[in-house]
C-alpha positions in Angstrom: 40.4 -25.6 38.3 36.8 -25.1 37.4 35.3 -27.7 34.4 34.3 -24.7 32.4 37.7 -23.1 32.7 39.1 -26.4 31.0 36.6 -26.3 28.8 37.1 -22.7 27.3 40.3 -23.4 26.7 39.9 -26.8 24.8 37.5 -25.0 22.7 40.1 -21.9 21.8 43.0 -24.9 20.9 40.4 -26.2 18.6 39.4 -23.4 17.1 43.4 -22.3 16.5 43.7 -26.0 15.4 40.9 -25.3 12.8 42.0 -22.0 11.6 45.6 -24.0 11.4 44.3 -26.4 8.6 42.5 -23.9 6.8 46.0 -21.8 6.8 47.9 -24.7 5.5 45.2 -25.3 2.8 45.7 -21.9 1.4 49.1 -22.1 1.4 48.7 -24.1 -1.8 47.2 -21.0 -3.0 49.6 -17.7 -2.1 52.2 -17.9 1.0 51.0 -14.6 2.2 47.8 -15.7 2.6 49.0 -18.7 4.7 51.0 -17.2 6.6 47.9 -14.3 7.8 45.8 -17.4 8.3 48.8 -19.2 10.3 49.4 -15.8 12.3 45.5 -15.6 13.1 45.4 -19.1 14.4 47.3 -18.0 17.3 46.3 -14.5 17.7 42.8 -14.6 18.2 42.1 -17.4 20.3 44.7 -15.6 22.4 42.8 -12.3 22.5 39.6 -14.5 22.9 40.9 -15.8 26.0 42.5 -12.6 27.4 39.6 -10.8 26.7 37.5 -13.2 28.9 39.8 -12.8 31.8 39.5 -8.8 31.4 35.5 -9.3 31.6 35.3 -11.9 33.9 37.3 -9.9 36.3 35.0 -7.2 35.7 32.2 -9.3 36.5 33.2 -10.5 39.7 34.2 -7.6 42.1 35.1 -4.9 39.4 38.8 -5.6 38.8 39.7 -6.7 35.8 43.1 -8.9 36.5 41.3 -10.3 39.4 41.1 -13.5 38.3 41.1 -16.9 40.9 42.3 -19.9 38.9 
């Protein structure tokens, strides 16, 4: 597996892991806010990283779920 591969996803379970303890801080504040915050933390680093798959793919030979771990 390539360094930068590693890398990328280090950096999107630290940035879930930061919008994480900014969800539990407003939790204090109103649950439903939380709870948004909470279901953020997972979705976009998710879509981050499925969204960089879908270009890199298109990058490299013009299919998108062409992708060599």
């Amino acid at each position: 597996m390539k360094i930068w591969l590693a890398a990328l996803i280090l950096g999107l379970l630290f940035l879930g892991l930061g919008i994480g303890y900014y969800a539990t801080r407003l939790y204090d504040k109103s649950v439903i806010k939380g709870f948004i915050t909470t279901l953020l933390a997972i979705i976009v680093p998710f879509f981050i990283f499925i969204g960089f798959i879908y270009f890199y793919g298109l990058y490299n030979h013009g299919y998108p779920l062409q992708f060599k771990w």
